[in-house]
C-alpha positions in Angstrom: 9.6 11.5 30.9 7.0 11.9 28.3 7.4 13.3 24.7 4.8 16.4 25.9 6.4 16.7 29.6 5.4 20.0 30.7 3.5 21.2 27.6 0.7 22.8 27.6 -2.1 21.6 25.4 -5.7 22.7 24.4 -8.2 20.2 22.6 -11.3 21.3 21.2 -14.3 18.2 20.2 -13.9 16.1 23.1 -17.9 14.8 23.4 -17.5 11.1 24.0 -14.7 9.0 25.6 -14.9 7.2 21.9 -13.6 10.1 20.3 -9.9 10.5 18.8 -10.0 14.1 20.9 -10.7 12.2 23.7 -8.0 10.1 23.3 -5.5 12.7 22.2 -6.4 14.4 25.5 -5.8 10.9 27.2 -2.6 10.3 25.7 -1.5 13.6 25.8 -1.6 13.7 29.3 -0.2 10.4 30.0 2.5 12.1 27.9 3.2 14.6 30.4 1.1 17.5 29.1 -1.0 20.0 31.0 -4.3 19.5 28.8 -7.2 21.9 28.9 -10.5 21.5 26.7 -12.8 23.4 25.1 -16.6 23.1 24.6 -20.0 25.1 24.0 -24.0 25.7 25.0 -26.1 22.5 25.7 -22.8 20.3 25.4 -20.7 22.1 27.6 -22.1 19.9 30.6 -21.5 16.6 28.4 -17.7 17.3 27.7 -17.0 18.1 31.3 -18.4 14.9 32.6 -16.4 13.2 30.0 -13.2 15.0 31.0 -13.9 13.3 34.8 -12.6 9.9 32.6 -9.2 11.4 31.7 -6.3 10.3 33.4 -6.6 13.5 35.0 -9.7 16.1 35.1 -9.4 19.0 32.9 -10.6 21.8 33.0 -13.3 22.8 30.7 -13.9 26.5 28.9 -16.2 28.2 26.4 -15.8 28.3 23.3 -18.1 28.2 20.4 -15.4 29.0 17.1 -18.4 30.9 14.8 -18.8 33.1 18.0 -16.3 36.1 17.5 -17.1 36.7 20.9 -15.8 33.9 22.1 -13.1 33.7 20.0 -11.7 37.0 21.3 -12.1 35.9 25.0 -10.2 32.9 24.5 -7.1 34.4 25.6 -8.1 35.1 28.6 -10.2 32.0 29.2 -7.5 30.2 29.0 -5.1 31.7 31.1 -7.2 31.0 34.1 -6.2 27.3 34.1 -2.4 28.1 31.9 0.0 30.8 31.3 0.2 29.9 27.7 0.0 27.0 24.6 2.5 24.6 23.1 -0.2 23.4 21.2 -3.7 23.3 19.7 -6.3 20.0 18.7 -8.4 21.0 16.2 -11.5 18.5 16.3 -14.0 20.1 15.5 -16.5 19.6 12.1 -20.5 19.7 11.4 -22.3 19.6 8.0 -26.0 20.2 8.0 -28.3 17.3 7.6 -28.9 18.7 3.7 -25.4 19.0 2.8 -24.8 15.1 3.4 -26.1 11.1 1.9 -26.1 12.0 -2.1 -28.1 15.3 -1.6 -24.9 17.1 -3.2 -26.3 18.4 -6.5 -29.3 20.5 -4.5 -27.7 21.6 -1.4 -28.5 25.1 -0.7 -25.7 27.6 -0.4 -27.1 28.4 3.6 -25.9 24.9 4.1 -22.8 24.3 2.3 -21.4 28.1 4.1 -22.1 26.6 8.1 -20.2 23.4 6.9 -17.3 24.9 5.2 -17.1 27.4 8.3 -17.7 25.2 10.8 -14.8 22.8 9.5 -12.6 25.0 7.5 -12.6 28.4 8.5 -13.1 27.7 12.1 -9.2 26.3 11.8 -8.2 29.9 10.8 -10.1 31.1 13.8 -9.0 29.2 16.1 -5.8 29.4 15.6 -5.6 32.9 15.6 -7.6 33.4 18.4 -4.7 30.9 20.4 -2.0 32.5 18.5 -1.1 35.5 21.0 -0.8 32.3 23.7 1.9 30.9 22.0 5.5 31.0 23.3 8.3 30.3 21.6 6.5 28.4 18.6 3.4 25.9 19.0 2.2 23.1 17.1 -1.3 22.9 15.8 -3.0 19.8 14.4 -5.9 19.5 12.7 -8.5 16.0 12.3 -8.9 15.6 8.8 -10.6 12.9 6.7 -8.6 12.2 2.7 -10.6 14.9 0.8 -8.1 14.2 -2.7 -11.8 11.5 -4.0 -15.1 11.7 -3.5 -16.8 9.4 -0.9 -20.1 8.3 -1.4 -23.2 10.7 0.6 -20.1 12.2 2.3 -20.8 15.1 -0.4 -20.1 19.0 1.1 -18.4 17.6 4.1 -16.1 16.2 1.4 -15.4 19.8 -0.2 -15.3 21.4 3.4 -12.5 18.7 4.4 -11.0 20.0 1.2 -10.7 23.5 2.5 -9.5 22.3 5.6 -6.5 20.9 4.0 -5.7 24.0 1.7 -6.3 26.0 4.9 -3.5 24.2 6.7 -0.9 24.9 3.7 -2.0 28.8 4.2 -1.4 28.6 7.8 1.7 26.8 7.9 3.0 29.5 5.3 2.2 32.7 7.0 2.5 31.3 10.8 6.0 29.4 10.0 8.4 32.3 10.7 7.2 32.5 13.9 7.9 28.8 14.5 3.6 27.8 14.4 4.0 24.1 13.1 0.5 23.8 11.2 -0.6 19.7 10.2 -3.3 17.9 9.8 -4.3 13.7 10.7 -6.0 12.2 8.0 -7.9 9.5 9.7 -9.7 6.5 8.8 -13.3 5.8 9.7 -14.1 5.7 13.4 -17.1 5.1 14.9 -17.7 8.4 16.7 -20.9 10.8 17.4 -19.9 12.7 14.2 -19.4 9.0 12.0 -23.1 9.1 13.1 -24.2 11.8 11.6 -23.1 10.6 8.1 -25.5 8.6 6.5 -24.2 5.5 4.7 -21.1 5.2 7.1 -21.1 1.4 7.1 -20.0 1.9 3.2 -17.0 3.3 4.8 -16.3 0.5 6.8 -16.8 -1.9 3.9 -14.1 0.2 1.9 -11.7 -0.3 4.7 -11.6 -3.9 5.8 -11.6 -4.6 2.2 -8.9 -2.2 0.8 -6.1 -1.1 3.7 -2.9 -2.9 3.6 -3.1 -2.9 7.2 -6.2 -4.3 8.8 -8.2 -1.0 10.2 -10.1 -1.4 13.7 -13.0 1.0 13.4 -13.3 1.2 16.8 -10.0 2.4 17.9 -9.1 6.3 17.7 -5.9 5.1 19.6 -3.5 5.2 16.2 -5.0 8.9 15.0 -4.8 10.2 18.7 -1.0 8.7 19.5 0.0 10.3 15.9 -1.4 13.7 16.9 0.1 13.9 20.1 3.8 13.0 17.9 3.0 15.8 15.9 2.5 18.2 19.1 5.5 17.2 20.7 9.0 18.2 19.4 9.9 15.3 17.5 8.9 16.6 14.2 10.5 20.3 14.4 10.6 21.1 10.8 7.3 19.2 9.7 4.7 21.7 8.7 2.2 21.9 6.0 2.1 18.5 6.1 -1.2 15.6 6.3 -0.3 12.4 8.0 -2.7 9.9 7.2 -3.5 7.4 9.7 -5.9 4.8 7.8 -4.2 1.9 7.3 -2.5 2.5 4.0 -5.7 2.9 2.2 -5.0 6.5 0.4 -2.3 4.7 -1.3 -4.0 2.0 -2.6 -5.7 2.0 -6.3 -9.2 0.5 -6.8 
């Protein structure tokens, strides 16, 4: 029997089978879970194709999280395919190109608000928007990427990631008494469509297989995706508020 044997589980941000969402949702369900994802507009068609490579196919809803719309239908959406949630992936994150690669000092404000709500507040609303799903407790994990230094070009990404973690504390506060289990994975690099996007992400790279204590494989989500699904299961019942970082040891490490 799996740690997530009969769970149900929703994951947002599954685009590529090279994602860690991908692979959460993978795991997940070799785990035992019941895994439904979530996708939106022109990539809607991409995420379903992808979910044809899970161990099993899952089903596939709308849901784009600046859309209140859609956040207020996701109740429903979702209980087409389950009756309710154990647990929620949060993968989900987008700067605009001006807000990212050493542009930080001019970025205009229109930018810097669509990343900081596309990766921060969006965990506040999507959360909420699963909350009346949840029975009995649920556990709700977030991607996250060390935001406690600056990273070279990674700029307003860096201070949205930032407000992602301090949005996680808030959470776990106010959702703990009804047993919500709020946390986020701090991952190291890995080459996914959003590593893309950032401009410079080879310096990552460089960082890591010079600096982990651990030797980091930037091409394998599998370590990020296998601690999320611990933290979904019931193995860490009183662990909330908490960032597990999954990057080789590197936070710990002085320069």
């Amino acid at each position: 029997m799996g740690i997530l044997q009969g769970k149900n589980i929703l994951v947002t941000g599954v685009l590529t089978d090279g994602s860690i969402a991908f692979h959460i949702a993978k795991i997940a369900q070799e785990e035992g879970a019941n895994v439904l994802l979530s996708s939106y507009g022109r990539v809607m068609s991409l995420t379903t194709r992808i979910a044809g490579r899970l161990p099993q196919p899952a089903p596939v809803i709308e849901l784009d999280v600046t859309n209140q719309e859609h956040l207020d239908a996701l109740a429903d959406r979702v209980r087409e395919h389950l009756p309710y949630l154990d647990g929620v992936v949060h993968s989900i994150g987008f700067a605009p190109e001006a807000a990212l690669g050493g542009n930080f000092l001019n970025t205009k404000w229109e930018d810097v608000a669509t990343a900081i709500q596309v990766s921060a507040y969006s965990f506040k609303s999507l959360t909420m928007a699963a909350r009346p799903l949840f029975k009995d407790g649920a556990s709700v994990v977030g991607l996250d990427f060390d935001a406690t230094v600056a990273w070279p070009k990674y700029d307003w990404m860096g201070v949205a990631k930032a407000a992602l973690e301090s949005t996680s504390r808030y959470l776990a506060r106010d959702l703990g008494p009804e047993n919500i289990r709020v946390n986020l994975i701090a991952a190291g690099p890995i080459r996914t469509m959003a590593a893309k996007s950032i401009p410079g992400f080879e310096e990552f790279e460089k960082v890591w297989n010079e600096r982990s204590p651990l030797e980091w494989d930037v091409t394998d989500p599998a370590p990020s995706a296998k601690a999320a699904v611990a933290l979904l299961s019931d193995w860490f019942p009183k662990t909330t508020a908490e960032i597990i970082h999954v990057d080789g040891g590197l936070h710990a490490m002085g320069a």
